[in-house]
N, C-alpha and C positions, 0 to 999 in steps of 0.2 A: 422758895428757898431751896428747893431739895432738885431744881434744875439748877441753881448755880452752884450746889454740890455736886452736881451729876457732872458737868463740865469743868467744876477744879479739879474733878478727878483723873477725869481724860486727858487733861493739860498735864499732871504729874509726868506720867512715862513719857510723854515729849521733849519734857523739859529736861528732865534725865538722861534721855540720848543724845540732846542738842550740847548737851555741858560735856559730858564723853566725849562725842565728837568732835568737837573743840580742842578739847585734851590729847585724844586721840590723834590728829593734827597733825598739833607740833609737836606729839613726840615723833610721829614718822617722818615728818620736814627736817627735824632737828638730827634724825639717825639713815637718815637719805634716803627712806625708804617712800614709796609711793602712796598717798594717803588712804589708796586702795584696802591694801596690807593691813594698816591701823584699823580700818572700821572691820573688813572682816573679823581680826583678831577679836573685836570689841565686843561685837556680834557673838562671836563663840562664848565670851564670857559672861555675857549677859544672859545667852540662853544659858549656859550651867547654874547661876546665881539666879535670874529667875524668868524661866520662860515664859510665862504670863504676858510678860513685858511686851512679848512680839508677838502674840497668838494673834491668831486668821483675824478675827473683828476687832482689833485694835486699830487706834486711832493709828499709830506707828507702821503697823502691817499698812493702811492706805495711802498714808505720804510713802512710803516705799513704791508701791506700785504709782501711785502719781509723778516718782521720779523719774522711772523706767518711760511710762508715756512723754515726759517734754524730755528726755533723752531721745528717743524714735523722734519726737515732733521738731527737735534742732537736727536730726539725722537728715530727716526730709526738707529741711530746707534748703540745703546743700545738692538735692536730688531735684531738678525744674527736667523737662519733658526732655528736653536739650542733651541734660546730662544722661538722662534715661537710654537714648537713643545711643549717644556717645559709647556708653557701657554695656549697650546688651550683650556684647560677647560676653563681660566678665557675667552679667545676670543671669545670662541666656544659656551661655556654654560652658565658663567656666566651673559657676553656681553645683549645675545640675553635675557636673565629670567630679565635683567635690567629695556631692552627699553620695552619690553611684559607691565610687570609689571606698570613700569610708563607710559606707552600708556595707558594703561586700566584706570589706576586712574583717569589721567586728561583727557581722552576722556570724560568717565563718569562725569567728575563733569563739562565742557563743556555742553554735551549733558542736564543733570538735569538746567542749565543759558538758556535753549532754542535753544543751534545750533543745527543741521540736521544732524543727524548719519555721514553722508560725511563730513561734514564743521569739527563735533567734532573729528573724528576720525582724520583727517590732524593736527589738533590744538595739539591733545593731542600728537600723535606721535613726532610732532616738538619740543615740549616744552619736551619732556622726553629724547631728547639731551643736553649734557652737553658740556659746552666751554673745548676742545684741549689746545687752546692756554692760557687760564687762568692756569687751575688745572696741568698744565704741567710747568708751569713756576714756580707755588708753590711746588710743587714736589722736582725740581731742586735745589729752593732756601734754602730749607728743607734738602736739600742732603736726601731726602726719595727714590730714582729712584732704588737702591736696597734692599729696604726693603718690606713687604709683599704690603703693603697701597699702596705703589707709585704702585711696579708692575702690580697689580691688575689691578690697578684705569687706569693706560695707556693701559693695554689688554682691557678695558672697550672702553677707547675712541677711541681706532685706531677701533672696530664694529660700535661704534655709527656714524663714520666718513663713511663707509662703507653705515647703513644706512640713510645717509644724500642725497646719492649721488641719492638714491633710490627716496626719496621723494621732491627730486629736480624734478625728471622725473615726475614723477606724481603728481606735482604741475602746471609742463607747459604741463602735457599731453593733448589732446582734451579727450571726454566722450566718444569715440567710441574704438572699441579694441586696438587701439595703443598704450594705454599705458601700457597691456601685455609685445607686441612685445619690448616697448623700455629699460622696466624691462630685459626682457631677455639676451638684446642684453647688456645692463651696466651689468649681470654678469659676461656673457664671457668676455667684456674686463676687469674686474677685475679681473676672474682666469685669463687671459691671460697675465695681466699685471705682479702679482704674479711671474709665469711661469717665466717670461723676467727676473726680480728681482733673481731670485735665478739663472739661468743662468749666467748674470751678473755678478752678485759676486763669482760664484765658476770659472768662464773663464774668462772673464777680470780684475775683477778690482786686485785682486793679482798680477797677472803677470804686469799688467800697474803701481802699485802702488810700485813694486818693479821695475823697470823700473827708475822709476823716485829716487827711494832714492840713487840709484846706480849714476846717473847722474845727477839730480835735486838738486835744495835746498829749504829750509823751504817755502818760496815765491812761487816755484812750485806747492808744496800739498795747497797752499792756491788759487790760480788760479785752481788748478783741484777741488777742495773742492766746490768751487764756481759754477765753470760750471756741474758739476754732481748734485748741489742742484737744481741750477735755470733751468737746464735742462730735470729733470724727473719730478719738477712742469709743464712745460709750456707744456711737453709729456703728462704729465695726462691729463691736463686741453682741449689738442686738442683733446684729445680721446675721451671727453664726462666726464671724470671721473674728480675729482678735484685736484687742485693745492695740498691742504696741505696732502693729500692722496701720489697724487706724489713726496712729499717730500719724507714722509717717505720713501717710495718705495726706492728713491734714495738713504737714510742713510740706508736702509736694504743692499743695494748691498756694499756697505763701511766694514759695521759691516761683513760682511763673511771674512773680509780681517786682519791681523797684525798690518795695519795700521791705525784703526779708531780713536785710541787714539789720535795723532796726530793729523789726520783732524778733531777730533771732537776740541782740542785747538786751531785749526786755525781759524774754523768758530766761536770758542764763542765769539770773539768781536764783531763782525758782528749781530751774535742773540741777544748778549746783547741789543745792540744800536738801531736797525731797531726797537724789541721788545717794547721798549718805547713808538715808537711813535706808536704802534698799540693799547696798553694800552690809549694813549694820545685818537685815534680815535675812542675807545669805550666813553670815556667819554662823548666825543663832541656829541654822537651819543643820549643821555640824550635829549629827547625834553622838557624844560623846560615849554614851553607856554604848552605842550599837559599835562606834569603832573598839571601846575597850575590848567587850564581848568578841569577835572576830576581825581586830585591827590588821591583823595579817591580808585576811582576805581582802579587807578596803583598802588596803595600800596596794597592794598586788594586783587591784582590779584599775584603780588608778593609774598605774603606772601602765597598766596594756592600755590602757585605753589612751593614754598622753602619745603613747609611745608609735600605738599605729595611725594614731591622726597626726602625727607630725610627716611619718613615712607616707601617709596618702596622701595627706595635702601638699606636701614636697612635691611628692610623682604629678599631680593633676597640674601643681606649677610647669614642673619642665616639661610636660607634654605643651602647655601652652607659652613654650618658648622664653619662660622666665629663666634668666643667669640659676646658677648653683645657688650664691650668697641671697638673692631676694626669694627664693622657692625658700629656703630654711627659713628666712625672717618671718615669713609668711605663715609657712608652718607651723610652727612655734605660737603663732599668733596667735592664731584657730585651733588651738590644739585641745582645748576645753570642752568639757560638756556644756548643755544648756540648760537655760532656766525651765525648758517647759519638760525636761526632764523630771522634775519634780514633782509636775501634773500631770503627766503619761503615766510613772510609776506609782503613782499614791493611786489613781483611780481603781476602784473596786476587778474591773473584767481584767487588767493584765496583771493586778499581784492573785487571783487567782489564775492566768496563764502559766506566770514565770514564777509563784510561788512568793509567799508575805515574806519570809528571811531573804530572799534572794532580790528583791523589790527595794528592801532596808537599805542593804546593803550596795546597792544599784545610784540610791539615793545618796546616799554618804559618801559614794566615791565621787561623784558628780560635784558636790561639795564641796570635797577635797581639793580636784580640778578645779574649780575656782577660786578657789581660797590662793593656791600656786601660780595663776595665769600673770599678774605680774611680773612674778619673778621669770616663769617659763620666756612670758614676752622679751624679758630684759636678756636672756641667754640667747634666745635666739637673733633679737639685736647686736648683742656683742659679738656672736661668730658670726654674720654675716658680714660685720666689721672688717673682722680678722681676714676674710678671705677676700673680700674685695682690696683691701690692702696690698694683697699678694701681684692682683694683676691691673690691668688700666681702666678708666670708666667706661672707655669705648664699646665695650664688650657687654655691657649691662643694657638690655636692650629695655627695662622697664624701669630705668631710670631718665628717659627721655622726658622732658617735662612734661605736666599732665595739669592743666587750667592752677600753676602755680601764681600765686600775688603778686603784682606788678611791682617793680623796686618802687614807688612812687605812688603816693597818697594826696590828692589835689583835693582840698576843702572851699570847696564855693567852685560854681562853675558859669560864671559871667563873663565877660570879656578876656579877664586876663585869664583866668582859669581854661578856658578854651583854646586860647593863644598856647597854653605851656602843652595840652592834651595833642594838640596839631603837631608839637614840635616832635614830642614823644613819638607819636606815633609815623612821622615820617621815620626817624631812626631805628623804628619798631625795637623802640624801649614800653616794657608793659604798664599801666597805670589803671588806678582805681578813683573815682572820685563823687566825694559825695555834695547833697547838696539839699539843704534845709525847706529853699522854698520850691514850692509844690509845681509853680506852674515854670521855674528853670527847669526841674526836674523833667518835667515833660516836654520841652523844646528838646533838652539835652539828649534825651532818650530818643526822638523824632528823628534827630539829624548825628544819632549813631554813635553818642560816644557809652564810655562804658559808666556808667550811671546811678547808685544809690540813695534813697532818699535815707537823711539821720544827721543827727545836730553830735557832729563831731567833736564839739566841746565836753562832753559827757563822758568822763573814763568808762563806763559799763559798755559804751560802744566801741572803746577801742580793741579790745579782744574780739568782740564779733568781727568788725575790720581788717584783721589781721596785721595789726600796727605791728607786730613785732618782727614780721620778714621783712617791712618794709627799710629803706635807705635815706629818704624823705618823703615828709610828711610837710607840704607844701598849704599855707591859707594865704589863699587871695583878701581876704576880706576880715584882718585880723585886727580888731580894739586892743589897748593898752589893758583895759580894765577886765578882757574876756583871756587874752594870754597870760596877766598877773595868775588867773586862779588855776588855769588849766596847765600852763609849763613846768613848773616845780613836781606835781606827779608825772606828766609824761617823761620829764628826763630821769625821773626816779624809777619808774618802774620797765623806761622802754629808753634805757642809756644809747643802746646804738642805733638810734633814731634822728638824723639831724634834721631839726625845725628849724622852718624856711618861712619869716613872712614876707608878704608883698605889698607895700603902700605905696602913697602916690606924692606923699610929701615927707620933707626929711624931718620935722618937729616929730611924728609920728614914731617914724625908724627909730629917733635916739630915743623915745622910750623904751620903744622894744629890745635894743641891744643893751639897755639898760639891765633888761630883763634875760641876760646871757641868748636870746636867739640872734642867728643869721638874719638877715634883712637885707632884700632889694627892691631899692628906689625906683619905680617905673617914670621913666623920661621919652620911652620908643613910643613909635607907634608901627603897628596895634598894640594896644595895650596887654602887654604880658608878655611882649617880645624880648623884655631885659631878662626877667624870670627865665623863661626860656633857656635864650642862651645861657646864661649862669648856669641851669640845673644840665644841660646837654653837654658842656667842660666838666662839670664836677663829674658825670656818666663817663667819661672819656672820648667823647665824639670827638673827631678832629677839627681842626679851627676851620682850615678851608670849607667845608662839606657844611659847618654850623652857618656860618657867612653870607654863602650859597643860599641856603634855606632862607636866611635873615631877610636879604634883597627880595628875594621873589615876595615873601611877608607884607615888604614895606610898597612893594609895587601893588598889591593887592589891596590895601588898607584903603 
């Protein structure tokens, strides 16, 4: 009895932040505001009303941090070896001329307040980290993650995560050569961990993950989704190296695979929800009595600190050839402190370095900068607005697309489905397509098209999919009884979406246009060549050049 008291107890304060932040919600939805905004706010006032609620061993305190991890874990899924390579400038060069950059500013203006070249130099370096888990969430919310700003901004944070891990070390290092040696020793096990990561994904997780679709079901990939997130955290974190690191690592070994689309819809209820209360336990983290006590100084240390990371981070853009308007977006972006700020500061060796009130206060402002980085974000969005307004696109050199969603989402990839992927792709028009059974899925992938395994009828997967940049969303292989339940939300929540089905008899079609979709009759052959053409005129392709294609098509059948 006194364990099923011990666990109704534990479930109280969960249940009480889950109902907040609910509330919390839609009043920010309701007042336009980012639902960010709400749970910090929420956070602040729960810590004043009662801190308990979120202290360190609370059940609340590890769904936070569990959120931060399949945050990292969906971060990495979007990051396959590919993309890695694609990016090393921004990880490589850009990354490192950020924290340079921003180390030096706020070292130096440290150093000129009176700390000790060691004391400034720790300070600065910490504070020239930016929050993962914030500007990743904004990203997401933005649907920015492939566009130049999102890409960028996350090859930014997964270095600065990198050096976090560094300045952990030699935070808790002694004064004597050891903290050399324990430098050294965190990089090999980050190439080493690396190293693991791409092994991983080109030798297991393919094979394992086709495995399971063969024999598994949805429930499966969500149980494996799980234990590969929470499992390459808890491997990092024994290693020395950190949990939201080992996330990623974890979603890197996913993304080499067919199937991340999938596991990335499986895990997003999970990041959704955990994420809340990590937001909720930034707020709390707000010491009210330390700003009352010296709120001047917290605000004022805030505001240098907003203020020279938006100037650094601008500079380190335009050296690397960003426009005016995308260096401020960006700036703006990053302009926050970070979470491991809060672990640098609280540890015992640097608030005797930099002093326990100066530490507090270190902490509070950092806080602060998160609690603002929405709104910062949305300021620095709206004047980069303003000014690209002023002159043409042409001139934006990092708005050139960058692995953006194909206007076109093809569901089932059998005959017709491969017939419409042919036509697309001579007019190099982009598409995406997904495809339920296991062994199309590996033909498809074999002979080069762009390929996902995931049962598209499932709303939780159309946001992993990116249904909502898309222009059609194309099913070769659509039942009356499977479009009744799926088209009334897809046109409800994804309006500018036109659904396209494909059948092979017309009793079929007039259900379906019953059911308000588009519908073509396949009569051609190869099969998918009317599809085809339909979608290649709706695209704008010219009749002639569509025709042309058609003939050589029907000569090849």
């Amino acid at each position: 009895m006194t364990n099923i008291d011990d666990v109704a107890n534990m479930l109280v304060p969960v249940i009480m932040v889950l109902v907040f932040g609910i509330a919390a919600t839609i009043a920010s939805r309701a007042m336009r505001f980012s639902p960010i905004i709400g749970f910090l706010l929420l956070g602040v006032l729960i810590g004043t009303w009662d801190h308990d609620l979120l202290s360190a061993g609370s059940m609340v305190r590890l769904l936070a941090q569990l959120g931060v991890v399949f945050l990292l874990f969906d971060v990495g899924l979007h990051f396959s070896l590919t993309h890695v390579r694609e990016q090393a400038v921004d990880i490589f060069g850009f990354g490192p001329a950020q924290v340079i950059a921003g180390t030096a500013a706020l070292a130096g203006a440290a150093w000129l307040f009176g700390l000790p070249p060691l004391a400034a130099g720790l300070v600065g370096a910490t504070l020239a980290l930016s929050s993962t888990a914030i500007v990743a969430n904004i990203i997401a919310e933005r649907h920015q993650r492939t566009c130049p700003v999102g890409i960028t901004a996350t090859a930014i944070l997964v270095f600065q995560d990198l050096i976090a891990i560094f300045l952990l070390i030699l935070a808790t290092a002694d004064q004597s050569g050891g903290a050399l040696a324990a430098l050294g020793t965190a990089l090999l096990k980050a190439v080493g961990a690396f190293a693991l990561t791409v092994f991983a994904g080109r030798v297991v997780a393919r094979p394992l993950f086709a495995w399971i679709a063969r024999r598994g079901g949805d429930e499966v990939f969500s149980a494996v989704a799980l234990v590969i997130a929470m499992a390459a955290a808890w491997t990092a974190a024994e290693s020395g190296l950190s949990l939201t690191l080992g996330a990623f690592l974890g979603g890197m070994v996913v993304a080499e695979s067919p199937f991340r689309t999938i596991v990335r819809s499986e895990i997003g209820p999970f990041r959704v929800l955990l994420l809340s209360f990590f937001f909720i336990s930034v707020g709390a983290s707000l010491d009210l009595r330390a700003l009352a006590s010296s709120w001047a100084v917290v605000v004022a240390i805030t505001t240098g600190l907003v203020a020279l990371k938006i100037a650094t981070n601008t500079l380190s853009a335009l050296v690397f050839r960003w426009s005016v308007p995308g260096s401020f977006q960006l700036g703006f972006l990053i302009a926050q402190g970070s979470e491991f700020a809060f672990v640098i500061f609280g540890l015992e060796p640097t608030r005797q370095l930099i002093g326990p009130a100066l530490a507090s206060e270190l902490i509070a402002a950092v806080a602060l900068s998160l609690a603002i980085t929405p709104m910062l974000s949305a300021a620095g969005r709206q004047l980069a607005g303003r000014l690209r307004a002023r002159a043409t696109r042409n001139e934006f050199l990092e708005l050139h697309a960058k692995g953006e969603a194909g206007p076109v989402l093809i569901i089932g990839m059998g005959e017709i489905g491969r017939t419409i992927a042919d036509g697309l792709t001579e007019f190099g028009i982009g598409y995406d397509a997904v495809e339920r059974d296991e062994r199309r899925l590996t033909r498809g992938l074999a002979d080069g098209y762009h390929l996902v395994f995931g049962n598209a009828t499932e709303p939780r997967f159309w946001r992993a999919i990116d249904l909502h940049s898309r222009r059609f969303s194309v099913s070769t292989d659509a039942t009356t009884e499977g479009m009744r339940d799926a088209q009334p939300a897809a046109e409800a929540f994804y309006p500018g979406v036109r659904q396209l089905s494909v059948v092979c008899d017309e009793d079929a079609a007039g259900e379906l246009r019953e059911l308000g979709l588009e519908v073509v009759v396949e009569r051609d052959r190869p099969l998918g060549l009317s599809a085809a053409r339909y979608l290649l005129k709706e695209l704008s392709v010219a009749a002639e050049e569509i025709e042309r294609w058609s003939v050589r098509q029907r000569l090849l059948a």
